[in-house]
N, C-alpha and C positions, 0 to 999 in steps of 0.2 A: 522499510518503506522510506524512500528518499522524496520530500515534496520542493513539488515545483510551486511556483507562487499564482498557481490559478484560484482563486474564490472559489471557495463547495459550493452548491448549491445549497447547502444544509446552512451558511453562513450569510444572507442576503445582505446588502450593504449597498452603498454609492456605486452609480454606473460608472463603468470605468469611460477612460478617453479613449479615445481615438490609438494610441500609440499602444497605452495596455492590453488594448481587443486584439492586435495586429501581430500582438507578441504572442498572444494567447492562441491567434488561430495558427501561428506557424510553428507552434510547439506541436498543436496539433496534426498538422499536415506532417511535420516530418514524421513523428509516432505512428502512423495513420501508415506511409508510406513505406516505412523499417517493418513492420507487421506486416502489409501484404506479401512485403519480398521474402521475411522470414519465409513464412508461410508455402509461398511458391519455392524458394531453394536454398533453405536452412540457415541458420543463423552464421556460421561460421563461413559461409560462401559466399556471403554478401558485405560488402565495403560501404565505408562508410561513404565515397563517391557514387556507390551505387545508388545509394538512401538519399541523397542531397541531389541527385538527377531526378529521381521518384519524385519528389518533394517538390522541385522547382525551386529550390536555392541553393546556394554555394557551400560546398563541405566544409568553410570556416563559420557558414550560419550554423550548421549543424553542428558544431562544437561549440560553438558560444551559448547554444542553449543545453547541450547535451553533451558535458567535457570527454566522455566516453561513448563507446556502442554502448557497453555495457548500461549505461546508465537511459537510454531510451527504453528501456523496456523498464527499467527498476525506480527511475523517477515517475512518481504519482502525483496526484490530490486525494489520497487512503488519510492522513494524519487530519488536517482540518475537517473532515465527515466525521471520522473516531473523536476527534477533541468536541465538538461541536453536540454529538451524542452524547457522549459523558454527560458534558455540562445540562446539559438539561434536565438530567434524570435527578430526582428529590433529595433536595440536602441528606435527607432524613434517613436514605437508604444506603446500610453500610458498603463502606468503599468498593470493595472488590464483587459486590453485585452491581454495585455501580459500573463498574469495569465491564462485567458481564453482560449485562442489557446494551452496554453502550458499543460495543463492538459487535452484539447479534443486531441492532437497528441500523448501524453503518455499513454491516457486511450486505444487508437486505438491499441497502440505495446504492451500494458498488457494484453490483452483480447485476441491476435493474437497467441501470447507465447503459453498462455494455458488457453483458457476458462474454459474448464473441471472445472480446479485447479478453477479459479476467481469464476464461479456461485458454486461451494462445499464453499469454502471460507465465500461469501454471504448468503449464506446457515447458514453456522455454526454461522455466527453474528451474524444474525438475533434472531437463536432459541436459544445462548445457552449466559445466561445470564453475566456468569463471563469472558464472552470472550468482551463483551462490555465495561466493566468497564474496561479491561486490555487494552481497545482499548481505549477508552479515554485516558488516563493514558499516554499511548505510542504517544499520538497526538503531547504533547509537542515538540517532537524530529523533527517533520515535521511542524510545527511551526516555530520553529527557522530555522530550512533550509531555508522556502520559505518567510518569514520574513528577512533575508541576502541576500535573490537575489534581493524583492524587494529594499531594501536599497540600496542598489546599483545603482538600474535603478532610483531610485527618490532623490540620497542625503541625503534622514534623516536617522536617527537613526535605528539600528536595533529593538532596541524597543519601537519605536514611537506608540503610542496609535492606531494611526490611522491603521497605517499597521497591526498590533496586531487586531485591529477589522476585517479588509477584509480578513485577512486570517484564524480569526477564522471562518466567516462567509461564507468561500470558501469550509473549511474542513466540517462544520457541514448541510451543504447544499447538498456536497459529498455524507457522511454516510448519509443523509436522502433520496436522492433518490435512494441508494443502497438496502436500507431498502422496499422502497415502490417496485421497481421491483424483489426485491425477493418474496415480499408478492403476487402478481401479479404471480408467476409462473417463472418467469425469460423471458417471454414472446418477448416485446420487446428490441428494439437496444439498449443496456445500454450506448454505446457512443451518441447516439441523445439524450437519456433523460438525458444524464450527461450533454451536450447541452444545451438543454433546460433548465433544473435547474440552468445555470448558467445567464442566460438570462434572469432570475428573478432577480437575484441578479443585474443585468450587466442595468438594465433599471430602478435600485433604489427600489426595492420591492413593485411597482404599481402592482393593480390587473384588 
């Protein structure tokens, strides 16, 4: 999850200006715009001139906000909703249910926003190859996010071995049940099997 510097909803804070809304809605448009064209004639068939005509602005705006194709689809605001859930959840409750709770209440308010977008999304991961590698790649950045909350809640290091394992292990457990319910049709509740996939990891990987 690559984030763009939109405010969650889940983070309320000072109205932006004028210039920051304006940024904010033409990140949107052009995303908005790369989605419908995916959608009508596949990812790979469409240009990033194509996307910047859709949008009503210049293929050098759509690179100043978006340095890749790839990265319209893979830049989010997934990280501030997940960081923002953590923290809220009680000192008191050990870390990694910490972890737990706070990615099933953020995946509930991503999915709520705009399905459409998340199963298109899962979609294009699935099938289209260089969007995975750029998704790997981009994980680092949400690593270290949620590698500093943890720190936090337990004392050590932000890159203590240990934490570095559960939360590779949180993220790659993520993208694989996102993988199997797309392949699946999109069928069921992505937040129970996100649940559930966590529930493996949460009782030690017993089978």
């Amino acid at each position: 999850m690559a984030s763009a510097e939109t405010p969650s909803a889940a983070q309320p804070g000072p109205r932006l200006g004028l210039r920051e809304r304006k940024k904010i809605q033409t990140r949107q448009a052009i995303r908005r715009a790369a989605y419908r064209l995916f959608e009508q004639q596949g990812y790979d068939a469409t240009p990033v001139d194509r996307i910047a005509e859709a949008a009503d602005v210049s293929p050098s705006t759509v690179f100043r906000y978006f340095p890749t194709k790839e990265d319209i689809v893979l830049t989010d605001e997934y990280d501030p909703v997940l960081e923002a859930a953590i923290r809220a959840r009680p000192a008191e409750e050990p870390p990694v249910e910490a972890v737990r709770q706070g990615v099933i209440v953020s995946m509930r308010d991503i999915v709520a926003r705009d399905m459409a977008e998340f199963r298109q999304r899962a979609r294009l991961m699935r099938e289209v190859p260089a969007l995975r590698r750029r998704a790997a790649e981009g994980m680092g950045e949400s690593g270290h996010m949620l590698c500093g909350v943890l720190a936090e809640r337990t004392g050590r290091a932000a890159d203590d071995i240990e934490l570095r394992i559960v939360v590779t292990a949180v993220f790659a457990a993520m993208n694989e049940a996102l993988m199997y319910w797309d392949e699946r049709g999109q069928t069921e509740d992505i937040v129970a099997l996100i649940e559930r996939t966590l529930d493996v990891l949460g009782r030690g990987l017993t089978l």
